[in-house]
C-alpha positions in Angstrom: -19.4 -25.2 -15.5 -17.4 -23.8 -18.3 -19.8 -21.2 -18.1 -18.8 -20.1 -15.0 -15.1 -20.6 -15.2 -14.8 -18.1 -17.9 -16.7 -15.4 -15.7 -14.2 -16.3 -12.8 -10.8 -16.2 -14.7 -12.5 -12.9 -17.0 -10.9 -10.7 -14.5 -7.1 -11.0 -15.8 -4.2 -9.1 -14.2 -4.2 -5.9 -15.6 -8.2 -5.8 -15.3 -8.4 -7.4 -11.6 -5.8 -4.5 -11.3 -7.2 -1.9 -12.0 -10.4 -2.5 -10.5 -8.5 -1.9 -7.4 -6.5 0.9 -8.9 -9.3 2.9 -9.6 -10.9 2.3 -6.1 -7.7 3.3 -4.5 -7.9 6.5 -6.5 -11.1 7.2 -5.0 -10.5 5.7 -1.8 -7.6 8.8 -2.0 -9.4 10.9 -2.7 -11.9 10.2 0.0 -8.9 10.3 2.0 -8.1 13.9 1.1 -11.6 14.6 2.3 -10.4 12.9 5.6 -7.1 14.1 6.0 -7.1 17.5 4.6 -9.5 18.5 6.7 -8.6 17.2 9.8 -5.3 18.6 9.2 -6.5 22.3 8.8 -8.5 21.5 12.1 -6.4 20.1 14.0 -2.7 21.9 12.6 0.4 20.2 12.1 0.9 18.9 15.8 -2.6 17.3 16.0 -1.7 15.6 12.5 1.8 14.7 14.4 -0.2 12.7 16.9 -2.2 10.9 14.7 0.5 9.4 12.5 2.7 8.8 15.5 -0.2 6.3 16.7 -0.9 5.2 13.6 3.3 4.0 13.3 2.4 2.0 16.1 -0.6 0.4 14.5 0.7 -0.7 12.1 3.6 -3.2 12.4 0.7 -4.8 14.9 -1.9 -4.8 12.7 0.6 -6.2 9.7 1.8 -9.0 12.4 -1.9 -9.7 13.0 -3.1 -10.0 9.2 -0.7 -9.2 6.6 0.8 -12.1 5.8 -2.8 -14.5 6.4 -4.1 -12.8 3.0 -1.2 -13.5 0.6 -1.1 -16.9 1.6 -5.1 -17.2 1.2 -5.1 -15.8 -2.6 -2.1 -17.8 -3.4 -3.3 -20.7 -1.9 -7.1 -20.1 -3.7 -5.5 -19.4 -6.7 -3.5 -22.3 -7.1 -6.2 -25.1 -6.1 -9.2 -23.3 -8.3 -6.2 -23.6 -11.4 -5.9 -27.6 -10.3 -9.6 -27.3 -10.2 -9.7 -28.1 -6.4 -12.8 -25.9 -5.9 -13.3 -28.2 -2.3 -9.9 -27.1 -1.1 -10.9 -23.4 -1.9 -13.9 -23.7 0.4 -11.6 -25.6 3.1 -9.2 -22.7 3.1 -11.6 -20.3 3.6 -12.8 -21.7 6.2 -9.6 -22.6 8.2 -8.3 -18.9 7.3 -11.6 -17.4 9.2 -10.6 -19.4 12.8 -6.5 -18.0 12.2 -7.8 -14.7 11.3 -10.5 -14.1 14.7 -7.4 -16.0 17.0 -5.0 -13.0 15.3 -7.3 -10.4 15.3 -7.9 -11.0 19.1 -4.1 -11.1 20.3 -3.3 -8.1 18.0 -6.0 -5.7 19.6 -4.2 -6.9 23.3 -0.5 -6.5 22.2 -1.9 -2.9 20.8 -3.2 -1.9 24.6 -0.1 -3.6 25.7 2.3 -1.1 23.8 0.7 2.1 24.1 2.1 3.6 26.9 6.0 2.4 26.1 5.9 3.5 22.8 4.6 7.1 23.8 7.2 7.1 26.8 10.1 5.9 24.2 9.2 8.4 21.2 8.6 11.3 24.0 4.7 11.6 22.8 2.5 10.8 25.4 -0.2 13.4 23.5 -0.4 10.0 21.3 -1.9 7.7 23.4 -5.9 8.7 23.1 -5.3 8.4 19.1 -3.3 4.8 20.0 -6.3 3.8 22.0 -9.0 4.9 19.7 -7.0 3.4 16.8 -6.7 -0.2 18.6 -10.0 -2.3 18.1 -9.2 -1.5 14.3 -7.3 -4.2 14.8 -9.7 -6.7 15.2 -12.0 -5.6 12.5 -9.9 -5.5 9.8 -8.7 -9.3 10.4 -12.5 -10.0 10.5 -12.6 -8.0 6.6 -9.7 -9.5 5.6 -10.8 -12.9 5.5 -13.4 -12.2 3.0 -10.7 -10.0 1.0 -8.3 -12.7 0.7 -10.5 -15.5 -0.8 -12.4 -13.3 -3.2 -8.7 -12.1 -4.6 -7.7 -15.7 -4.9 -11.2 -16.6 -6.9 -9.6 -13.5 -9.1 -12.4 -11.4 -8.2 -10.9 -8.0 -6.9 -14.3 -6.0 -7.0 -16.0 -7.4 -3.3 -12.2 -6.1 -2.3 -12.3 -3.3 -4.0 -16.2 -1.9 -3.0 -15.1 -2.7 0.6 -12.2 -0.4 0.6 -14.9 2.8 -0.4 -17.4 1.9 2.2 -14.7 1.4 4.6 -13.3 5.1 3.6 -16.5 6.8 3.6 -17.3 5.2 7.2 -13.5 7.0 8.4 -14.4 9.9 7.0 -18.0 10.5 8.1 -16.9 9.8 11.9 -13.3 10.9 11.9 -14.6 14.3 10.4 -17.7 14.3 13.2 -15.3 13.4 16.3 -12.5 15.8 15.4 -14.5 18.5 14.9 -16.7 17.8 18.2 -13.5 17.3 20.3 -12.1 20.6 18.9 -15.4 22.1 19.4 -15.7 20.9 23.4 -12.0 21.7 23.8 -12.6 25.8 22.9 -15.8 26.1 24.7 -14.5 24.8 28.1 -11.5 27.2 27.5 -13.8 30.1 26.4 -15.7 29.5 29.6 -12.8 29.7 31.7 -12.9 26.1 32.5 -10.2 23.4 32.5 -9.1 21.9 29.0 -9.5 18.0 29.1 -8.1 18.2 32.7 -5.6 21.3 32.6 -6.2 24.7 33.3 -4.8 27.1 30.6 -3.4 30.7 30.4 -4.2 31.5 27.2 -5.4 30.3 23.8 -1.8 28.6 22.6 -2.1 26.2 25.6 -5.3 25.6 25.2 -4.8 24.4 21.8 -1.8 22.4 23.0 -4.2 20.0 25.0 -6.9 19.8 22.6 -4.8 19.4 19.0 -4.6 15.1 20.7 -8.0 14.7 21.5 -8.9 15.9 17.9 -6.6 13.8 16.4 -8.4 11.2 18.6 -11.2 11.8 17.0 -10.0 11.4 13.6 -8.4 7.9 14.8 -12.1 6.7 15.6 -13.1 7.4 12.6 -10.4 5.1 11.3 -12.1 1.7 13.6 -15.5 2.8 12.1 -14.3 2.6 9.1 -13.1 -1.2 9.5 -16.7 -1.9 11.7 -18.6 -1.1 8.4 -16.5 -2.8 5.6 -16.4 -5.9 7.8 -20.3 -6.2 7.6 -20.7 -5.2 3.9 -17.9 -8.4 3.4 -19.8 -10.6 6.0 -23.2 -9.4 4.0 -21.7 -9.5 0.8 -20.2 -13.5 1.5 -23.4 -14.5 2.5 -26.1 -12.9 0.2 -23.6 -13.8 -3.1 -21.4 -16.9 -1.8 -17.9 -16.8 -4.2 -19.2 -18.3 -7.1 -18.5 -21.6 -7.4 -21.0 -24.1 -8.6 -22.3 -27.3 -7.4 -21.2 -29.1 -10.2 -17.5 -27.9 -9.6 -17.8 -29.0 -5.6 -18.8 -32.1 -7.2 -16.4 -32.5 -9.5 -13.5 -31.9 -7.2 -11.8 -34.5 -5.3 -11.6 -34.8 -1.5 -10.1 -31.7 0.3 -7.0 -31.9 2.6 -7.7 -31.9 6.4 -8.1 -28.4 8.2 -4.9 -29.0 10.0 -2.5 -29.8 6.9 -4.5 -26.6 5.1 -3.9 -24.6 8.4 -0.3 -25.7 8.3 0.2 -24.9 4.7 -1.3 -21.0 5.6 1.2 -20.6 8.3 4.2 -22.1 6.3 3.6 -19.0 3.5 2.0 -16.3 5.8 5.4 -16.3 8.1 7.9 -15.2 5.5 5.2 -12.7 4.4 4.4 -11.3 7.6 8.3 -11.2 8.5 9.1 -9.4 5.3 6.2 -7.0 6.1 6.9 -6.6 9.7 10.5 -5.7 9.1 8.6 -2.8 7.2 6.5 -1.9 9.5 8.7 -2.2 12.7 11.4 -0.2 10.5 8.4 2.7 9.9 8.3 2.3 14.0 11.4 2.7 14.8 11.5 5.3 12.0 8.8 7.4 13.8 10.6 7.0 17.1 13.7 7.9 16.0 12.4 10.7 13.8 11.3 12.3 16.8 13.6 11.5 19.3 16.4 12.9 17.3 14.2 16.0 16.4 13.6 16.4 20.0 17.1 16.2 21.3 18.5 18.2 17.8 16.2 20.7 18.8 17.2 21.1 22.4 20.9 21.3 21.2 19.8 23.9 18.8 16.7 25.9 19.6 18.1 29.1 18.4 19.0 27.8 15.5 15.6 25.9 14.5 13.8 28.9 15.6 15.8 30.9 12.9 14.9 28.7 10.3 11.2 28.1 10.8 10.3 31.4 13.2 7.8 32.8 11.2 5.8 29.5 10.7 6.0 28.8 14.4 5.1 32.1 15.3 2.0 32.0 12.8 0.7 28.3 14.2 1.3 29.8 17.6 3.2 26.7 18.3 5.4 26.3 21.9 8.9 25.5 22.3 7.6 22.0 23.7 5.6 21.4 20.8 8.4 22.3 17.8 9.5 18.5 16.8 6.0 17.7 16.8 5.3 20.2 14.3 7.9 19.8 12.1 6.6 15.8 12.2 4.0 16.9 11.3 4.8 18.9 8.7 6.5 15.6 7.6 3.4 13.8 7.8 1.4 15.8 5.3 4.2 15.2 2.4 3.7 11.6 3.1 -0.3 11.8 2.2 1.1 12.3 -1.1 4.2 10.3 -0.8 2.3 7.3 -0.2 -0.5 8.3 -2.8 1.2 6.2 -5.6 2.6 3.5 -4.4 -1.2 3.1 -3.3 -2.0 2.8 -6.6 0.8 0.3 -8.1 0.2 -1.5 -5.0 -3.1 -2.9 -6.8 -0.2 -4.5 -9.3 1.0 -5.9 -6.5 -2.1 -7.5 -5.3 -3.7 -8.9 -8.7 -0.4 -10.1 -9.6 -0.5 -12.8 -6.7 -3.2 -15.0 -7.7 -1.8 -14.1 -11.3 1.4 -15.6 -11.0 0.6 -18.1 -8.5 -1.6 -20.0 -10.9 1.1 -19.0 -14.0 4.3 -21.2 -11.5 2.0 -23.6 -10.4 0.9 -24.7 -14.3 4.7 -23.7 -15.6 3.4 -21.7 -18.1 6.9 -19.4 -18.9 5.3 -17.5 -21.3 2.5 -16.1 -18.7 5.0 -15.9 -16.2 6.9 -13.6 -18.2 4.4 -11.1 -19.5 3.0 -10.8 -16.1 6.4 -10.1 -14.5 7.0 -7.7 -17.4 3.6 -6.2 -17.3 3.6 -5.4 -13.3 6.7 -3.5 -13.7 6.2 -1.7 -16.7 2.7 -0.7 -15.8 4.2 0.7 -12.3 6.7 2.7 -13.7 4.2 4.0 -16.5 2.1 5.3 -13.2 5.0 6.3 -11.1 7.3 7.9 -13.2 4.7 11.0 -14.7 2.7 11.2 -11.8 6.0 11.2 -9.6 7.6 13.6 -11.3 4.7 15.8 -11.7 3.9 15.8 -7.9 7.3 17.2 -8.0 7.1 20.2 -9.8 3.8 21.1 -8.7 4.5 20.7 -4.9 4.1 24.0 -3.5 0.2 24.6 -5.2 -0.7 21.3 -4.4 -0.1 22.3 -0.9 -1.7 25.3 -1.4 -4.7 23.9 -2.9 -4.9 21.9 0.2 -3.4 23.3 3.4 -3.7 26.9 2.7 -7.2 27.8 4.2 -6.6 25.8 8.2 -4.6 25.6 10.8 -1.3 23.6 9.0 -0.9 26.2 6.2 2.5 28.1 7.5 3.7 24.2 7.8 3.4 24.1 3.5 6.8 25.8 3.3 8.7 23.1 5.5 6.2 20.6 3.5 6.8 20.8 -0.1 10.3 20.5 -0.4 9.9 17.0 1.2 6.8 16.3 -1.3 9.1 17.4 -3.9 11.9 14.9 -3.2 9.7 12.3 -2.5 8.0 12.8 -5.9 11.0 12.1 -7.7 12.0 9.1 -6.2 8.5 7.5 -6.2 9.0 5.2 -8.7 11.5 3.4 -5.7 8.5 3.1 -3.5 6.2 2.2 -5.7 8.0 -0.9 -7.5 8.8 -2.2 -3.6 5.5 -3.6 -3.3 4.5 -5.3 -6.9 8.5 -6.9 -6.5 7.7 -8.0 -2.9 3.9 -9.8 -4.2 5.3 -11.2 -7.1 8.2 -13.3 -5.0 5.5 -14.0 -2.4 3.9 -15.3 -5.4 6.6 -17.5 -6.6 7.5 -19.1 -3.6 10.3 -16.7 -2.5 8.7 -15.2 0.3 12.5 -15.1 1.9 13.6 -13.0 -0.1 11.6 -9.4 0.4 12.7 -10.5 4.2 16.3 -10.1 3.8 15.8 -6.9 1.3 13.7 -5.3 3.5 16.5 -6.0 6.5 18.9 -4.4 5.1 17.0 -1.2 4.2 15.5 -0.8 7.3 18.9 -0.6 9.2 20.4 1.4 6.7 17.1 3.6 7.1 17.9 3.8 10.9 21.6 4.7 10.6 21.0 7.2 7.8 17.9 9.0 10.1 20.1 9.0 13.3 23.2 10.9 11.2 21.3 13.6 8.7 18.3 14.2 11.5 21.0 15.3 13.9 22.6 17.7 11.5 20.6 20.9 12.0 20.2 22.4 8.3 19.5 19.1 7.7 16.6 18.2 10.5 13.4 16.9 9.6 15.1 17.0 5.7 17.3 13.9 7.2 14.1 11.3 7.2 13.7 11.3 3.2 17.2 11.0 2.5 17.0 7.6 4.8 13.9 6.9 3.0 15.2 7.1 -0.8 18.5 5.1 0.8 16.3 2.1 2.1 13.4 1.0 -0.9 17.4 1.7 -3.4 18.5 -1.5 -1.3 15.2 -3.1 -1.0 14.3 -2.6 -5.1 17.7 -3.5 -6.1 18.0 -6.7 -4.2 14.4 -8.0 -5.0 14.7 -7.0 -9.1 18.3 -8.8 -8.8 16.0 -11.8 -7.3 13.3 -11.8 -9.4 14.9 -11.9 -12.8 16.5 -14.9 -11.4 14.3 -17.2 -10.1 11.8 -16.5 -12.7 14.4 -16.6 -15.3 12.7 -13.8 -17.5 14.9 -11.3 -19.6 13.1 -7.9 -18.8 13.0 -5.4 -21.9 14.6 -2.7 -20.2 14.2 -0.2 -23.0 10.3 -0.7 -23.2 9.6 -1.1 -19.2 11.9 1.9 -18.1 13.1 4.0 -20.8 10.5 5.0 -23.0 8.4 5.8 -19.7 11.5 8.0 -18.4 11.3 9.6 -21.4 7.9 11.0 -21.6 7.7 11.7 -18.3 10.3 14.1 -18.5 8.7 15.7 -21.4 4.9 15.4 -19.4 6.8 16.9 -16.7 8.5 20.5 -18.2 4.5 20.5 -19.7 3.3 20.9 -16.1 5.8 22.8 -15.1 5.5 25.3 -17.8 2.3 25.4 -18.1 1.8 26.4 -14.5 3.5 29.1 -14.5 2.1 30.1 -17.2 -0.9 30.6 -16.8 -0.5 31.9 -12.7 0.6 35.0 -14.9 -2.0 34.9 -17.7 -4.7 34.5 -15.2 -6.4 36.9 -12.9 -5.5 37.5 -9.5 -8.8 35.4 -7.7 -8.8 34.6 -3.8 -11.3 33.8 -1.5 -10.0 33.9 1.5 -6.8 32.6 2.0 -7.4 30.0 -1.2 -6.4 31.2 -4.4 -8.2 30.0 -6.9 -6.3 31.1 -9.7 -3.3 28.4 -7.7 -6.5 25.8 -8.2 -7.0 26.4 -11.6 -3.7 26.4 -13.0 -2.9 23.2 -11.1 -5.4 21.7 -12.5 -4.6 23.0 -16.5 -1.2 21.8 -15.9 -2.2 18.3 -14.9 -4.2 18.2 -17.9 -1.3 19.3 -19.9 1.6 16.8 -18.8 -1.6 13.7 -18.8 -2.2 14.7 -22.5 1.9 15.3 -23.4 2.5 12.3 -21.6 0.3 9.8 -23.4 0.9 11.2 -27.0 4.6 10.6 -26.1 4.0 7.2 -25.1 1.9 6.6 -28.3 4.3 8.2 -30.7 7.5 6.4 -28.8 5.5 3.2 -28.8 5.6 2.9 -25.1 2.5 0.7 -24.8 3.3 -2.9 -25.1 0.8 -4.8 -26.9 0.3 -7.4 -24.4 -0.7 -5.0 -21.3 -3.6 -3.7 -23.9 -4.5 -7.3 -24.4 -4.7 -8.2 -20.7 -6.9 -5.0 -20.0 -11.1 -5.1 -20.5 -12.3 -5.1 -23.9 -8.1 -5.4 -24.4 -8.3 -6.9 -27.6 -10.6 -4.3 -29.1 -8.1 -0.8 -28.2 -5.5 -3.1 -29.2 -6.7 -3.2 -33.0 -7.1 0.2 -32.8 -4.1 1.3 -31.7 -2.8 -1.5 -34.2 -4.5 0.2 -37.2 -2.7 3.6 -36.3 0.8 1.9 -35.9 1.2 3.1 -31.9 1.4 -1.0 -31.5 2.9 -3.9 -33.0 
């Protein structure tokens, strides 16, 4: 038995942590080989249609799961702590009948909403993605199950293997369908014969009616995606189990009844789900009202917006009709990136449930406090360089990615969006770890209110700088940055609070500012120079010289920016300890002085 328990509780925070931050990584980067793609496929207004669908997925699918597996790995947590290994069973077990009833009546109230939502945010091209996107739904609730328990047993790595198989099954399919749809779409017009149901004059309206059925495609790729991470979890439960040994079933006392478990999963999943539903619904309305007011800024102002973004439109071959769709979707590739690291802190986020859960449920204040400290000064040690850096090297990332398909005049209107939203990261990515670690304390409330406020402040401030027309599709990120200031704000405020812990400000946000500026002018620098030094290689459209020196001044601001934080003393000795083999680097780094 004490065998056993030391395997399960081996996976501390930082370690469960980044086992999912290293899968997100590469589930990223699998993304890129999704989403990159597809967008040079299917251009900026195909990409427009997918995310529009995809803002309507996902307040539903957050109202039908998100809030089930929080209260799951809390609960978990907590009983396997009290060594209640019976009740950890039970709660699996009552979660999987919540999850299939949710799963079903999200997949409904998806079909339900399509058409409205396209009708309200004037984009009826959405609704094949909307449908293709739906039984998703379903699916992931299924997954999700399985994802919650083994979090709450402190084992992130069944979570963490499903999230690869489930990106490798979205972008196998999503990839095939696009590309077929695409493919049908340009031999019925080369034949002369109606595209998906409308007969066309030329090649730009051809393209006009196929760019949603692509995007389509991509969004089936996103339900087989769920299908086959849902079996490897079902396979996975039932070939390994979660661990637990007869002797601890034994050992335990009775469980509580299914009903009083079922009761106690509802009582935290509903603050959860409201907190992440007022997210979600505000990323709704903020898609609708994005477009809307594009739409009707545009009409007010065609001359105008054609003056400002003429030659792009004229090189996508984009029509009148069509222009707030391609600037949202121009939008929509700076968010890949945008949402990029707060991907990755998320995992913080995650791992630091069933961390604290079991650290306020003993009392242990002395936990309590190196996790809280740990989770924010680990997140702004990620978001800060790589923020920053995402910055300054804006333009040739977009390059790198966009500049060979059909969304590469859209990299101008892009990057300047990546770019603000690079330095303001560090906002979006604290949201999330703040939001799990009150979940985690019992303050579920709280993230509700915060999130409340920025999301109406996000819809007043879209409404007013959308509408101004130098401002346009520019208006959404000032919104943005206004909304996770509220939301960080009020949750820090809360935290330090309830928790009672006195945050080292100088170690968890100074000494990371500080190199990160210096890792920053590296890349910055170092780009340019060597774009000079280099030859002048293309092929194609791609420059590989843009490729290369991206890539050198990555390498550049990573190395400045960790001999800063050794020389600075940036790295506190208890994240090193609470990372694998932690106790090992940290007599290393000991014996050179970079820790205490």
């Amino acid at each position: 038995m004490a065998e056993t328990q030391k395997k399960r509780k081996s996976q501390s925070l930082l370690n469960g942590a980044m086992v999912l931050a290293v899968t997100t990584i590469l589930v990223k980067i699998i993304g890129i080989l999704y989403k990159v793609p597809i967008s040079n496929a299917v251009g900026a207004v195909g990409r427009g249609c997918f995310d529009s669908a995809y803002n309507l997925y996902i307040p539903i699918y957050t109202l039908s799961m998100a809030g089930l597996p929080v209260a799951v790995s809390k609960m978990v947590s907590q009983q396997v702590a009290l060594g209640r290994y019976r009740d950890a069973r039970q709660i699996f077990k009552v979660a999987a009948r919540l999850f299939l009833l949710t799963g079903t009546i999200g997949t409904v109230v998806m079909l339900a909403f399509a058409y409205p939502y396209a009708f309200f945010a004037k984009n009826m091209e959405a609704i094949p993605s909307i449908l293709a996107i739906t039984p998703s739904i379903f699916f992931c609730c299924i997954m999700s199950i399985y994802r919650g328990y083994y979090n709450g047993m402190r084992n992130m790595t069944p979570t963490a293997l499903s999230q690869v198989i489930e990106a490798l099954g979205k972008v196998v399919v999503g990839l095939l369908c696009a590309n077929l749809a695409m493919r049908y779409g340009m031999s019925r017009f080369a034949a002369g014969l109606p595209v998906y149901g409308h007969v066309v004059a030329d090649e730009a309206e051809a393209m006009s009616h196929i760019y949603p059925y692509a995007a389509a495609g991509a969004a089936i790729g996103v339900t087989a995606g769920t299908i086959v991470g849902m079996i490897y979890m079902m396979i996975l439960h039932k070939v390994k189990g979660d661990g637990l040994t007869k002797e601890e079933l034994a050992s335990s006392p009775k469980p509580l009844q299914g009903s009083a478990i079922a009761k106690s999963l509802i009582a935290i999943a509903i603050p959860v789900v409201a907190s992440s539903l007022v997210f979600s619904i505000t990323n709704l309305i903020d898609s609708i009202t994005v477009q809307n007011r594009l739409d009707t800024m545009i009409m007010g102002n065609l001359d105008y917006i054609k003056s400002v973004y003429g030659d792009q439109l004229l090189a996508s071959q984009i029509l009148d009709k069509d222009i707030a769709k391609y600037l949202y979707g121009a939008y929509s590739m700076s968010l890949e990136f945008k949402n990029l690291i707060p991907s990755i802190t998320m995992s913080l986020g995650v791992s630091a449930i069933p961390a604290l859960s079991a650290a306020w449920a003993v009392k242990d204040q002395k936990l309590l406090k190196t996790s809280v400290e740990s989770v924010l000064r680990v997140t702004l040690m990620i978001s800060l360089p790589a923020g920053f850096g995402m910055a300054v090297l804006s333009t040739p990332i977009l390059d790198m990615m966009f500049s060979t398909g059909k969304s590469a005049p859209a990299i101008s209107t892009a990057a300047p969006i990546m770019a603000a939203y690079g330095y303001t990261a560090f906002l979006m990515a604290l949201s999330q770890p703040m939001t799990n670690m009150l979940q985690a304390i019992g303050k579920e409330n709280v993230p509700v209110k915060s999130l409340t406020l920025g999301a109406v402040a996000k819809v007043i401030a879209n409404y007013i700088f959308i509408g101004i027309p130098t401002l346009n599709i520019n208006g959404a990120v000032l919104g943005t940055v206004i909304c996770y200031t509220i939301i960080v704000v009020y949750n820090y405020i809360a935290l330090v609070r309830t928790t009672k812990v006195k945050i080292d400000f100088k170690s968890v946000f100074l000494k990371p500012l500080f190199a990160s500026v210096l890792s920053t002018v590296a890349a910055f620098t170092s780009y340019g120079l060597f774009m000079h030094l280099l030859p002048n290689l293309n092929r194609g459209n791609l420059s590989i010289t843009n490729i290369i020196a991206t890539l050198i001044a990555v390498l550049f601001a990573i190395l400045v920016y960790g001999v800063a934080m050794l020389l600075i003393g940036g790295i506190a000795k208890d994240d090193v300890l609470m990372l694998p083999k932690g106790e090992k680097i940290a007599k290393m780094l000991a014996k050179y002085g970079f820790i205490e």
